[in-house]
C-alpha positions as CSV (number, residue, x, y, z in Angstrom):
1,X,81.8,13.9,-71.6
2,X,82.5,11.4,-69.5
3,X,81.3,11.7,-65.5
4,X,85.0,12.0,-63.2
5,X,84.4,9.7,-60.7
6,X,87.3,12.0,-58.4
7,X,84.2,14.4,-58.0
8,X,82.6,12.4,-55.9
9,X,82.3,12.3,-52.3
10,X,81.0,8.3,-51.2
11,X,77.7,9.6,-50.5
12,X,76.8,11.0,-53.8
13,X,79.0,7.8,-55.6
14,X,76.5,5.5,-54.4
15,X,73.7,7.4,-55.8
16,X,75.4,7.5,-59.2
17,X,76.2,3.8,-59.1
18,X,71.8,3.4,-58.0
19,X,71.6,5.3,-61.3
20,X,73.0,2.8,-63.2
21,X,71.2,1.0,-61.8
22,X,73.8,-0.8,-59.4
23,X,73.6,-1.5,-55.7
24,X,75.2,0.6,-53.2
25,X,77.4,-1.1,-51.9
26,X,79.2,-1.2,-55.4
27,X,79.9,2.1,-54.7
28,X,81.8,1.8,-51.7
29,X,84.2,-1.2,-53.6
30,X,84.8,1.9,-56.7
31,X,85.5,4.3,-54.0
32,X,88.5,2.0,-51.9
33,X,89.8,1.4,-55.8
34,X,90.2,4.8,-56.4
35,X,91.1,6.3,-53.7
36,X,92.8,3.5,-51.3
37,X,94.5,1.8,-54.2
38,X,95.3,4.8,-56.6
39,X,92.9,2.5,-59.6
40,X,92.5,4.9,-62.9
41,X,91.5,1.8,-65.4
42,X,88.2,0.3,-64.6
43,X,90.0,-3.2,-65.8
44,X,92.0,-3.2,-62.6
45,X,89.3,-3.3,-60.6
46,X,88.7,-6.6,-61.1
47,X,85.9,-7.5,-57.9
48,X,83.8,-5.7,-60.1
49,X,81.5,-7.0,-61.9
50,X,82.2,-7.0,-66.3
51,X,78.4,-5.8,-66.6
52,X,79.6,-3.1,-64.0
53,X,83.1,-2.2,-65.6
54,X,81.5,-2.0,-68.6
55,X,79.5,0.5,-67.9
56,X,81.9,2.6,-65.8
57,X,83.9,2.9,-68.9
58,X,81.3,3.7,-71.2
59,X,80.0,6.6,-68.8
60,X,83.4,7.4,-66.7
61,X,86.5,7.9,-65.9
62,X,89.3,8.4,-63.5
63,X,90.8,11.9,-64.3
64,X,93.5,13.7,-62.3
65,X,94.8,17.1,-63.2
66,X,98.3,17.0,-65.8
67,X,101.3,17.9,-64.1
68,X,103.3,21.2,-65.7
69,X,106.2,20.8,-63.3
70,X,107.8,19.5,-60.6
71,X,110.6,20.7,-58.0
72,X,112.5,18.5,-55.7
73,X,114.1,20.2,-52.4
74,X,117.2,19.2,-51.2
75,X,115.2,18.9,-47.6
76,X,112.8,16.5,-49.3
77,X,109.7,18.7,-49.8
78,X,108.1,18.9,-53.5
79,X,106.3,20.7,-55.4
80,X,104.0,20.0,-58.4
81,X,102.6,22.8,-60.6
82,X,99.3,21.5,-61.7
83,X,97.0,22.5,-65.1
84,X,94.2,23.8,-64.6
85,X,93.1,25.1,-68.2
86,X,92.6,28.2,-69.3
87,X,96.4,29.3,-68.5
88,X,95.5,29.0,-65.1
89,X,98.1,26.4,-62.4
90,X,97.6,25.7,-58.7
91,X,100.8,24.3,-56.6
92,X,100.9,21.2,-54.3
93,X,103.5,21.3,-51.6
94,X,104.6,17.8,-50.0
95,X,106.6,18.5,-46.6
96,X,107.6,15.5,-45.3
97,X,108.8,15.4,-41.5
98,X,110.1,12.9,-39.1
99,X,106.4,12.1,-37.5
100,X,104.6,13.2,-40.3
101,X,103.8,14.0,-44.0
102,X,101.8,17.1,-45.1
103,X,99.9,17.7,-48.0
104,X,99.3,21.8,-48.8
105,X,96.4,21.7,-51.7
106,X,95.1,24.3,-53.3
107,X,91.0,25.3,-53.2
108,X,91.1,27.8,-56.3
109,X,92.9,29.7,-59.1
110,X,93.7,33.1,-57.9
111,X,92.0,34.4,-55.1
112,X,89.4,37.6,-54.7
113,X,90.3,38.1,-51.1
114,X,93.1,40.8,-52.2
115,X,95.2,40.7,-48.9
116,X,98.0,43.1,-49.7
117,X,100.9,40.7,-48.6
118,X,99.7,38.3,-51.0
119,X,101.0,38.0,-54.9
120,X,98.0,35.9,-55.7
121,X,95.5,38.7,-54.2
122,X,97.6,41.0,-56.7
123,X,96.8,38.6,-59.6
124,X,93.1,38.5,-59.3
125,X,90.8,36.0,-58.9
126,X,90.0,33.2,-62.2
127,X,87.6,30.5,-60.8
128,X,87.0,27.7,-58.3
129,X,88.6,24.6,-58.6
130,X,86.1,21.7,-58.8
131,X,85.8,18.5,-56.1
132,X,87.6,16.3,-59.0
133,X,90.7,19.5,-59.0
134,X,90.8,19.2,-55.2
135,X,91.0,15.8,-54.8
136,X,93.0,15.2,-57.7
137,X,96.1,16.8,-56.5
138,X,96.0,14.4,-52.9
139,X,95.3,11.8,-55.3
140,X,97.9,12.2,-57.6
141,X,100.6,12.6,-55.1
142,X,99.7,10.0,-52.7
143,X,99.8,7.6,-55.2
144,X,102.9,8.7,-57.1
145,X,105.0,8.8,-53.9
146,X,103.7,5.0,-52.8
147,X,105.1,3.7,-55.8
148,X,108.1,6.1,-55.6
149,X,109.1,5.1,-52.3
150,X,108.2,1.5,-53.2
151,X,105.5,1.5,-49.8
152,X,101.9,0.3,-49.8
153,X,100.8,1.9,-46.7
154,X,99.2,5.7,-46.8
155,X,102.0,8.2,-47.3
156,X,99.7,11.5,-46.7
157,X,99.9,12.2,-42.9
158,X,97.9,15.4,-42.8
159,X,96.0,17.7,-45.1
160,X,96.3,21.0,-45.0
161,X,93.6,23.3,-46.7
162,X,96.5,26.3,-47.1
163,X,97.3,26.8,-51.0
164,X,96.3,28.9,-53.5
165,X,92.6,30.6,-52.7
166,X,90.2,30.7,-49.6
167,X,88.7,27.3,-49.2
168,X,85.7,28.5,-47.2
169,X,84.8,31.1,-50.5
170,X,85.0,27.6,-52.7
171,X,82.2,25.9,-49.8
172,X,80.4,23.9,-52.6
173,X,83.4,22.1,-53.6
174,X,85.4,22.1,-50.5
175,X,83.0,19.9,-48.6
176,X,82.8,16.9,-50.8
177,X,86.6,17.1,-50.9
178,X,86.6,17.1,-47.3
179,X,84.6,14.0,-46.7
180,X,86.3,11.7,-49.2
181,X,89.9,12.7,-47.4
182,X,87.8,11.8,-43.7
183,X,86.5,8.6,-44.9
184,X,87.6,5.4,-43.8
185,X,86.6,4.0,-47.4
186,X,89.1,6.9,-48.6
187,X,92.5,8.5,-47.2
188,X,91.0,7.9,-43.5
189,X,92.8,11.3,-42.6
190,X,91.7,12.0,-39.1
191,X,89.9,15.3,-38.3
192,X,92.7,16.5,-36.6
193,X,95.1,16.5,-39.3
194,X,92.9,17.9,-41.7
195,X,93.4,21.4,-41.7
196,X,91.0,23.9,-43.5
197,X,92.5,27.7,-43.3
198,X,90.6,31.2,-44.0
199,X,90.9,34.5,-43.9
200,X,87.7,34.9,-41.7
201,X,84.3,34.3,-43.9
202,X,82.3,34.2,-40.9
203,X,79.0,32.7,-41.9
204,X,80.9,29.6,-43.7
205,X,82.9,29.1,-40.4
206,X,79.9,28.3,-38.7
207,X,78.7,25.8,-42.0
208,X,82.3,23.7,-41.5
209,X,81.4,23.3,-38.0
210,X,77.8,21.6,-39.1
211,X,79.1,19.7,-42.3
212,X,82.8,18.7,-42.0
213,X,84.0,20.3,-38.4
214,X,88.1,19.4,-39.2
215,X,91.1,21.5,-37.6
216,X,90.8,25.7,-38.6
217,X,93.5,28.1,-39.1
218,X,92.8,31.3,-39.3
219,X,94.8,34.0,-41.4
220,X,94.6,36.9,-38.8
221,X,97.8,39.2,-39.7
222,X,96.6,42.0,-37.5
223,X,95.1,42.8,-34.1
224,X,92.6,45.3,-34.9
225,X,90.2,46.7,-36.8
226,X,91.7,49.6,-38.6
227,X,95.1,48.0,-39.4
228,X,93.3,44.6,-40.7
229,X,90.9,46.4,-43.1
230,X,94.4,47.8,-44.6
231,X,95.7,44.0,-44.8
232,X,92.9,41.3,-45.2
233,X,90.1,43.8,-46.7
234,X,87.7,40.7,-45.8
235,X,87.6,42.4,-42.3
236,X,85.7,45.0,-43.6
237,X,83.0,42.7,-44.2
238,X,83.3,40.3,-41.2
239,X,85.6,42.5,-38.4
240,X,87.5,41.1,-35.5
241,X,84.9,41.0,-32.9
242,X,82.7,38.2,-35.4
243,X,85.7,36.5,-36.4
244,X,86.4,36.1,-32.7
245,X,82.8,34.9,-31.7
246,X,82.7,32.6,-34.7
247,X,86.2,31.3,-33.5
248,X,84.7,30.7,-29.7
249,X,81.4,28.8,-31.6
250,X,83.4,26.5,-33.8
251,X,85.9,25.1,-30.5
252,X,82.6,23.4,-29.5
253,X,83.3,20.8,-32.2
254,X,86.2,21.4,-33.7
255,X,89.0,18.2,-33.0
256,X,91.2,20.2,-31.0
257,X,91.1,22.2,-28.6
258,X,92.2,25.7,-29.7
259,X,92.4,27.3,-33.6
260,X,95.5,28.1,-34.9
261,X,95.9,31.8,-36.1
262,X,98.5,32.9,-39.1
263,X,100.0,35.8,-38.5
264,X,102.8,37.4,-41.2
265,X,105.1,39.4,-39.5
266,X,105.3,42.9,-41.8
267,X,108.2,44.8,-40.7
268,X,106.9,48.6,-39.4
269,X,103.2,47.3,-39.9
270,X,102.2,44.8,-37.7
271,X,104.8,43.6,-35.9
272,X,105.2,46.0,-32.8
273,X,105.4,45.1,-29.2
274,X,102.1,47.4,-28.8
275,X,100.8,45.2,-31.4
276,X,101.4,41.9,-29.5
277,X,99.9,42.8,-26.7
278,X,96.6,44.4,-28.8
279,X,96.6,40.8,-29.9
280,X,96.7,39.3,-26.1
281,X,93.9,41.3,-25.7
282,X,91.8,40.2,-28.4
283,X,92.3,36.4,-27.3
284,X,90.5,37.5,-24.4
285,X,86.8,36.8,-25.2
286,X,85.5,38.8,-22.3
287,X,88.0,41.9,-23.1
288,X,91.6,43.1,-21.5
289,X,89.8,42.8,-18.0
290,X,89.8,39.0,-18.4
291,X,92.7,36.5,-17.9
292,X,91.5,33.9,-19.8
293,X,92.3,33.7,-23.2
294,X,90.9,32.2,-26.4
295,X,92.5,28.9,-26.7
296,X,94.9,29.7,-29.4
297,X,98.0,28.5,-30.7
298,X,99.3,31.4,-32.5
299,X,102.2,30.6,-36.0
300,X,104.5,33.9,-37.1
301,X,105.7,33.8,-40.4
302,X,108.4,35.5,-41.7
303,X,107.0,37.4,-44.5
304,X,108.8,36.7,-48.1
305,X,108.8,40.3,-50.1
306,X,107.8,40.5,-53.5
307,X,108.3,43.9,-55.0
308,X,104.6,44.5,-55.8
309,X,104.0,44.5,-52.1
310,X,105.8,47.2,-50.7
311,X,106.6,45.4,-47.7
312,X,109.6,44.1,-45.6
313,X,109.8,41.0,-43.4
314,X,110.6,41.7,-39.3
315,X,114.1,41.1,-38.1
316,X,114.1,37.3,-36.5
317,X,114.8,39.7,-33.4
318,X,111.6,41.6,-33.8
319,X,110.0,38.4,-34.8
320,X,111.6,36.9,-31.5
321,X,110.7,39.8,-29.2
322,X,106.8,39.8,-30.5
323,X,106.7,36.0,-29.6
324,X,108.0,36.6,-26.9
325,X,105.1,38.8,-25.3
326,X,102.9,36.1,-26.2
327,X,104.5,33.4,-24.5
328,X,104.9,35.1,-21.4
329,X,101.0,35.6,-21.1
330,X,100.7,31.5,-21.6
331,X,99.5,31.7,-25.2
332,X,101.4,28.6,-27.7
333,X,103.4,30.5,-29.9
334,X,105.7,29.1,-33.1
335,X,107.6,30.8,-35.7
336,X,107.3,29.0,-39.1
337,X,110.2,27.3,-40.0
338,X,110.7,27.5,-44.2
339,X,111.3,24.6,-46.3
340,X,111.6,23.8,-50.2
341,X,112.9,27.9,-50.2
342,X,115.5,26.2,-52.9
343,X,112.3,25.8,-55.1
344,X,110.4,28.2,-53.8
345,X,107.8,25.9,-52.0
346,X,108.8,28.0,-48.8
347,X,106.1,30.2,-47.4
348,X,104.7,33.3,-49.8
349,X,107.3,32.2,-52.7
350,X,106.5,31.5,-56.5
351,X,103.7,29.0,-57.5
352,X,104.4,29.3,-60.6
353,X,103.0,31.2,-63.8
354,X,99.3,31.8,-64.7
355,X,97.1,34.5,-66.2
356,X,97.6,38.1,-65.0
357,X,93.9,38.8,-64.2
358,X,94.2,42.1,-62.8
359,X,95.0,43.7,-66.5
360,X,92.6,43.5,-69.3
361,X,94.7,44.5,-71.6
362,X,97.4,41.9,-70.3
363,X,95.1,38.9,-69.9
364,X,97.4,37.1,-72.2
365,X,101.1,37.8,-70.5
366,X,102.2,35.2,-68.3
367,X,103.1,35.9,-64.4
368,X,105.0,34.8,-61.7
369,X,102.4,34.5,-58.6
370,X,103.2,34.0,-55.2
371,X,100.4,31.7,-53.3
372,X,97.9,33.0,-51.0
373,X,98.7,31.1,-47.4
374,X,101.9,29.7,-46.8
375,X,102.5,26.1,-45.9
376,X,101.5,24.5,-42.2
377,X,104.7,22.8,-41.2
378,X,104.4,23.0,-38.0
């Protein structure tokens, strides 16, 4: 089967290319065709040499994922519904804004976190996507939209990490992915804009901050122990008080200077005054005694209910009130605005259909999911 050179960070492309026995620095003129110019046909790359095209095609190719479907809002954001075999589909969620254009890829089929807000923690967990899946989708659409919107400069703003499945629980392929949207040779996406979100798998925290240190968002939902077991049952694993230090280790390196934290507002569950300030008092690394807080910039999201849930989103009141609290105590505070709802590319609305993985005596019945993080606008 041939290799698919969209699996390749530039690092490990110029060892494949030595293995053909081809310079280097061939590698870095394959890499700017496919990812810079949007090449799939070795024929267009035509500063290659014919020995080298020649041999590219024999061994390679230039494969994105096939498209199931796509959804245009009527406030310009779209979504794609990608193949991923096996009756399995990830979504890719284009946002553009007046300053910016953001990307929302997905990192795996299903998820195995099981957060109890989420449809896709309902659905069970299939299988990682590979470095060629991730890649694909920024590939796909940044290249599409160029010659949609008839530009040659990059489209893709930001990257945002925030699909279906936990990135950091997909580390293997994540990485590569990571560097090849960072390089200069690549989408030369700045590590600010690059945004990887997690539930909170500690040790891998710590790993992005050695290999790929880009902006973090984490999915915190709750401000303790007991009620974030109940929510995001990773907790149990890796509770508040680590997620917190790990948090405090990775602002040594990370591009800016605080971590965002998700929190979806559950009416009745998590959304109390009493619960806001609980959270104030996490921020603070030393305790409630201290004043100083962990620099955080902190993005409520109106839940989206989906009956298998159980649950209800706050009042914008509530919501209002429990931002509110925050602000007053100095903390950067947003409420996530919703966009593509018409196609439901909003946050927590339908990705599309794929494998119920939770039944076995279902396995073959499609389902509506609902993706696991909702989309960074902000």
């Amino acid at each position: 089967m041939p290799v698919n050179l969209l699996e390749f960070d530039l690092e490990h492309l110029s060892e494949y290319c030595e293995s053909l026995g081809e310079k280097r620095f061939r590698a870095t003129q394959l890499f700017r065709w496919i990812h810079q110019r949007g090449a799939s046909s070795f024929d267009q790359m035509t500063d290659l040499a014919k020995s080298l095209r020649q041999k590219l095609e024999l061994n390679c190719s230039v494969t994105p994922l096939k498209v199931l479907s796509r959804q245009n809002s009527k406030d310009g954001t779209i979504k794609w519904l990608f193949d991923v075999g096996g009756g399995d589909a990830v979504e890719t969620v284009f946002i553009p804004e007046d300053d910016r254009a953001t990307l929302c890829i997905s990192s795996q089929a299903g998820c195995a976190v099981g957060c109890v807000f989420c449809s896709t923690g309902h659905q069970g967990f299939s299988r990682n996507l590979t470095t060629a899946e991730i890649l694909s989708q920024l590939w796909f659409v940044e290249h599409t939209l160029r010659l949609e919107f008839a530009k040659t400069e990059r489209i893709i703003s930001n990257v945002v990490m925030m699909g279906m499945g936990e990135p950091l629980q997909n580390y293997t392929a994540l990485i590569p992915a990571l560097k090849t949207m960072l390089s200069d040779h690549g989408y030369g996406i700045s590590r600010r804009r690059l945004t990887v979100s997690t539930s909170g798998v500690v040790p891998m925290i710590e790993r992005l901050g050695n290999d790929a240190p880009v902006a973090l968002a984490v999915s915190l939902h709750a401000p303790n122990d007991a009620l974030r077991d109940r929510l995001v049952p990773l907790n149990k694993k890796y509770p508040l008080a680590e997620l917190r230090h790990a948090c405090e280790e990775y602002l040594k390196v990370a591009p800016r200077d605080f971590i965002t934290f998700e929190y979806c507002m559950l009416s009745g569950v998590n959304d109390s005054l009493s619960h806001a300030q609980e959270l104030l008092d996490w921020l603070r690394p030393g305790g409630a005694s201290q004043n100083r807080h962990l620099p955080a910039k902190i993005n409520l999201i109106p839940f989206n209910p989906f009956p298998a849930s159980g649950l209800l989103c706050s009042s914008s009141q509530v919501v209002k009130e429990f931002a509110q609290v925050l602000l007053n105590a100095g903390i950067v505070t947003t409420i996530r605005k919703t966009r593509g709802d018409d196609i439901d590319a909003a946050c927590g609305q339908l990705a599309g259909e794929v494998l119920d993985r939770t039944d076995v005596n279902a396995r073959m019945t499609k389902q509506k999911i609902i993706p696991l993080r909702p989309v960074e606008v902000n």
